[in-house]
Backbone as JSON, one array per atom type, in Angstrom:
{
  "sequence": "XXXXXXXXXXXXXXXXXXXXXXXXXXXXXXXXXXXXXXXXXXXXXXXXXXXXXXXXXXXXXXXXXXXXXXXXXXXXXXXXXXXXXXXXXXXXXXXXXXXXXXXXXXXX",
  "N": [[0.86, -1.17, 0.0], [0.67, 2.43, -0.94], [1.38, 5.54, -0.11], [0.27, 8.52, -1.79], [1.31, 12.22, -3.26], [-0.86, 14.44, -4.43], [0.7, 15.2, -6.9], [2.43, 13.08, -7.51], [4.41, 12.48, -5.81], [5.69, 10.17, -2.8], [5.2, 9.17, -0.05], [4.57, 7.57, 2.16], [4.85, 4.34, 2.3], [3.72, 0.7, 3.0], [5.32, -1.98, 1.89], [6.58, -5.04, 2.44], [4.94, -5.48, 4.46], [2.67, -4.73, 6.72], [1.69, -6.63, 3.57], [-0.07, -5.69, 0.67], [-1.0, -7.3, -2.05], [-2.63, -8.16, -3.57], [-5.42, -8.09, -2.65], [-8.45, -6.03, -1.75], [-10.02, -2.98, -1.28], [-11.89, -0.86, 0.42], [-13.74, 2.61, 1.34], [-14.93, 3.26, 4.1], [-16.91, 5.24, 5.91], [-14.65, 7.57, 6.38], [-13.25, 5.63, 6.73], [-10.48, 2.66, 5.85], [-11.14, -0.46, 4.56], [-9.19, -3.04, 4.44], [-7.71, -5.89, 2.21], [-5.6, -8.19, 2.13], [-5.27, -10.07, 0.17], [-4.7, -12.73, 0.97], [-5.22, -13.71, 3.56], [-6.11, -11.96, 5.56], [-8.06, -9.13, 7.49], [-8.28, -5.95, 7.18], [-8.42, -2.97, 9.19], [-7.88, 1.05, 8.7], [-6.72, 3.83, 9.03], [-7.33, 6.47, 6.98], [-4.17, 8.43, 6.06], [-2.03, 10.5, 5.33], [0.49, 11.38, 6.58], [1.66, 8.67, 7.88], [1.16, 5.34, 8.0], [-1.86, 3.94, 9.45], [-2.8, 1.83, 11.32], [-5.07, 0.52, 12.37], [-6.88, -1.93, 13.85], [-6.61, -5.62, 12.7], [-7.89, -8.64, 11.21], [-7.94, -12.1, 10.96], [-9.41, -13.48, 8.6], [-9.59, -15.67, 6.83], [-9.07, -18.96, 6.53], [-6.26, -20.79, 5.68], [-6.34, -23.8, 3.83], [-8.13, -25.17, 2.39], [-10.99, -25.81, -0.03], [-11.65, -28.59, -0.27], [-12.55, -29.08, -2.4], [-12.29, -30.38, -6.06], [-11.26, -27.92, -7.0], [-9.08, -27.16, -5.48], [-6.66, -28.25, -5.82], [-5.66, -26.13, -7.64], [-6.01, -23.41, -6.75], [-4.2, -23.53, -4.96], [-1.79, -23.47, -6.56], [-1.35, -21.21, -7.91], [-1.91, -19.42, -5.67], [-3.18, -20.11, -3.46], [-5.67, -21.33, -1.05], [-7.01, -19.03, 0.37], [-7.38, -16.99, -1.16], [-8.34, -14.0, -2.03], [-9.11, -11.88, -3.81], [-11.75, -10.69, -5.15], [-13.78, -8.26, -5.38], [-14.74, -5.84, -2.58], [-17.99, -5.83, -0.68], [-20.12, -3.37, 0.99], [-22.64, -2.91, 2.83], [-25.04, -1.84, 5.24], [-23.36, -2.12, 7.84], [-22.1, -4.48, 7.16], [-19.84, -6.43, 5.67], [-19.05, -8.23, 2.9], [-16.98, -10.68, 1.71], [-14.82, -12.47, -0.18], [-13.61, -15.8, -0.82], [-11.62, -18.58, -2.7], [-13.59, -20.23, -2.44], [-15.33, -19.7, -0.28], [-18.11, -17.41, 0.72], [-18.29, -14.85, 2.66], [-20.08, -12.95, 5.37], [-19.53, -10.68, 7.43], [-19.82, -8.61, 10.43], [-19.19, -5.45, 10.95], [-19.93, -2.76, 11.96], [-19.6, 0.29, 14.09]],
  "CA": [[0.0, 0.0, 0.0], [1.1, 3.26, -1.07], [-0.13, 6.52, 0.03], [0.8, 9.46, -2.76], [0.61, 13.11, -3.21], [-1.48, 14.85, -6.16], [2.06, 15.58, -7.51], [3.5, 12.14, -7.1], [5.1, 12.0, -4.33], [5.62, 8.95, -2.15], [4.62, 10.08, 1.51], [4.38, 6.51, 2.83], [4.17, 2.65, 1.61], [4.02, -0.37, 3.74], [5.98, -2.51, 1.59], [5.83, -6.44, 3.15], [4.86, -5.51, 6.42], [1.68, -5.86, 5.63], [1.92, -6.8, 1.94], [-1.46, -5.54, -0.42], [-0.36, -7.24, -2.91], [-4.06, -8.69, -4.58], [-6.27, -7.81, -2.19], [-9.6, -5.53, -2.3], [-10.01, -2.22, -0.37], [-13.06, -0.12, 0.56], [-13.66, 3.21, 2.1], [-16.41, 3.36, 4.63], [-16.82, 6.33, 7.32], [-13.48, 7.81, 6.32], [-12.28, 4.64, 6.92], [-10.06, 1.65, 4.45], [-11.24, -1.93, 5.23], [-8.15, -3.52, 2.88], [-7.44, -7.22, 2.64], [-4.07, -8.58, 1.87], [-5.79, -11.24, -0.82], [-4.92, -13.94, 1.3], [-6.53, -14.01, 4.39], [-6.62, -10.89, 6.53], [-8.68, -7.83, 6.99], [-7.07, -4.73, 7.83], [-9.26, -1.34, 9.58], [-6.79, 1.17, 8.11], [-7.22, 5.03, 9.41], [-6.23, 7.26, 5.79], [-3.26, 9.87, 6.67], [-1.04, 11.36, 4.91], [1.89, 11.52, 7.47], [1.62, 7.36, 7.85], [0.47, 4.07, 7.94], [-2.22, 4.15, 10.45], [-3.16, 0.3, 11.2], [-6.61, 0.6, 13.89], [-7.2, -3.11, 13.79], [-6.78, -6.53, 11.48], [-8.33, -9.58, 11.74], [-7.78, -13.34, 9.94], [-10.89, -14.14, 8.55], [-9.84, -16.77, 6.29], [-7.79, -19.39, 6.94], [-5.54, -21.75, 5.02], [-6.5, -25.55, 4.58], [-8.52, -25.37, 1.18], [-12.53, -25.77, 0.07], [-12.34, -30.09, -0.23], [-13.06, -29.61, -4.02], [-10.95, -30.63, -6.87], [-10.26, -26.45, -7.89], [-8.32, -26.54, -4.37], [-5.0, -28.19, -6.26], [-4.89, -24.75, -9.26], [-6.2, -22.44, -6.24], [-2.85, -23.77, -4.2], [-0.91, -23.27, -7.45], [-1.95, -19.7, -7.65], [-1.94, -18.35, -4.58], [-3.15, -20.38, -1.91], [-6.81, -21.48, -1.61], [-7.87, -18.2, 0.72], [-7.21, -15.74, -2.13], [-9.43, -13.17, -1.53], [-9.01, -10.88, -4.52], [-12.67, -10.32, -5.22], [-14.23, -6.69, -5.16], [-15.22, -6.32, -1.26], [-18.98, -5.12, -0.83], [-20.53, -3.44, 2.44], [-23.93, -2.2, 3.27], [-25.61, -2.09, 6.69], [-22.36, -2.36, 8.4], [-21.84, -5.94, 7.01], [-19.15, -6.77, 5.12], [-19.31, -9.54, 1.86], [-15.86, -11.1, 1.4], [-14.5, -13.89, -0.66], [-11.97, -16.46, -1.18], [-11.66, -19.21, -3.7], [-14.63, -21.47, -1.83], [-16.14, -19.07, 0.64], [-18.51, -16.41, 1.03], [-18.22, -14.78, 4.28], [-20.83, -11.52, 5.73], [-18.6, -10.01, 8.54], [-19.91, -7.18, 10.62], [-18.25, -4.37, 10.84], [-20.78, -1.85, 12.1], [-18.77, 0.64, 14.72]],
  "C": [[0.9, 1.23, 0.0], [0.51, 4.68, -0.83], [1.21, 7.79, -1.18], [0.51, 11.18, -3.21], [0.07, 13.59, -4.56], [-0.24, 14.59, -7.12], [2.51, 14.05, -7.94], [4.44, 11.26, -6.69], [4.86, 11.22, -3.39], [5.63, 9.34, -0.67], [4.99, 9.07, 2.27], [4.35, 5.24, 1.69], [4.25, 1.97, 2.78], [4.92, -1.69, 3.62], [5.7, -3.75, 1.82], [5.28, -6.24, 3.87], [3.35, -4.47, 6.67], [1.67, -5.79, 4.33], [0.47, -7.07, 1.49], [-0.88, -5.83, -1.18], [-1.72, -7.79, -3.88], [-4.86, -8.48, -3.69], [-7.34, -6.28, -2.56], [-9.38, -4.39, -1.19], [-11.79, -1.81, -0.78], [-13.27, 1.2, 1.68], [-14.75, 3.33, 2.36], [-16.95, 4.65, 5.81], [-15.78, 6.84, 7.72], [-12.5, 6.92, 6.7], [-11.39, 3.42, 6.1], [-10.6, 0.2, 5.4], [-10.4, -2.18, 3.77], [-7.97, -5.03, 3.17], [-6.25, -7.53, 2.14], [-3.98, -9.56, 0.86], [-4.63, -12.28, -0.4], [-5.53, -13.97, 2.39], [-6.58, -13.25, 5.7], [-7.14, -10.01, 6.23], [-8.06, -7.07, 7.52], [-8.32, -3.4, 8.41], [-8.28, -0.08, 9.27], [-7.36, 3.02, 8.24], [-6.74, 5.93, 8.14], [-5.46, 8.6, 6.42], [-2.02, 9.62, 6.36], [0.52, 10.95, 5.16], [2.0, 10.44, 7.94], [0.34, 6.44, 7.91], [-0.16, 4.09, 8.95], [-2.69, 2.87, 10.62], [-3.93, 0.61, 12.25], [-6.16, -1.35, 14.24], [-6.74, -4.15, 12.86], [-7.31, -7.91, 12.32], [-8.12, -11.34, 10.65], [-8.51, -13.93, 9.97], [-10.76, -15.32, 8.01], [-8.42, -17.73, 6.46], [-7.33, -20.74, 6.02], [-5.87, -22.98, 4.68], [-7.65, -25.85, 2.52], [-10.25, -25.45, 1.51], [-12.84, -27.62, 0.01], [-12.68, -30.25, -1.78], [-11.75, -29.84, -5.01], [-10.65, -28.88, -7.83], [-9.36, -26.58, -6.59], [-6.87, -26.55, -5.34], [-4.69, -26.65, -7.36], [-4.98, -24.0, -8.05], [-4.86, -22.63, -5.4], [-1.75, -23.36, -5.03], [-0.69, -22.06, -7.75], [-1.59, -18.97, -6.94], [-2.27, -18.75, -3.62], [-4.47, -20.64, -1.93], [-7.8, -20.2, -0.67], [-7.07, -16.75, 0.14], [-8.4, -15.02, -2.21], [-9.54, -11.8, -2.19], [-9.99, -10.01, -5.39], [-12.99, -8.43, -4.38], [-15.14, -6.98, -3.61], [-16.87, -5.15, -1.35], [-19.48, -4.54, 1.09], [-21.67, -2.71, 1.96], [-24.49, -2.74, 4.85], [-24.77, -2.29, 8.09], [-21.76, -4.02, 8.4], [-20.85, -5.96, 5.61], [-18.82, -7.99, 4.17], [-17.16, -9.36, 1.67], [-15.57, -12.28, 1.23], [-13.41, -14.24, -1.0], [-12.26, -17.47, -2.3], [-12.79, -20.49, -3.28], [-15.6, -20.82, -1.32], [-16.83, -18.01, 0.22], [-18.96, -16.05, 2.45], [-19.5, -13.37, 4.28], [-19.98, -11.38, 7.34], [-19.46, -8.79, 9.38], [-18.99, -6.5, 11.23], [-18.75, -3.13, 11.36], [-19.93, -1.44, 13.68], [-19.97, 0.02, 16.1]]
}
């Protein structure tokens, strides 16, 4: 994750530590819910002057769906790839991996 100014300019990144590297973001009540497209969520305060990390949580976890896409989804990326567009309404949160559909709430 990179934060950038109109201009350009590189203000901040996070680099590995946590690594967005396919995951989905969303801003909700001036806030980022970002996922890491494998299997955490992040609460993510936006600013400027750094990385503000509130919260994260590991919704999905490793081990596969039992079907025969698990062996390509392992080949890939792992089978809780989670690089789907993330949806919220009502303070509920839709998020998916290569098996799952999860509803999370999220409501403050």
């Amino acid at each position: 994750m990179v934060c950038m100014s109109m201009d350009g300019q590189i203000k901040w990144k996070t680099g590995r530590s946590p690594l967005f590297d396919k995951g989905g973001s969303i801003l909700a009540d001036g806030l980022l819910l970002s996922t890491d497209g494998s299997s955490k969520l992040y609460l993510i305060e936006p600013d400027p002057s750094a990385f503000r990390l509130i919260a994260s949580a590991e919704l999905l976890k490793e081990g596969g769906t039992g079907s025969s896409n698990d062996s390509v989804a392992l080949q890939v990326g792992g089978a809780t790839q989670n690089w789907a567009a993330l949806a919220l309404a009502d303070g509920k949160l839709l998020i998916r991996d290569q098996g799952r559909l999860m509803c999370v709430k999220v409501a403050r």
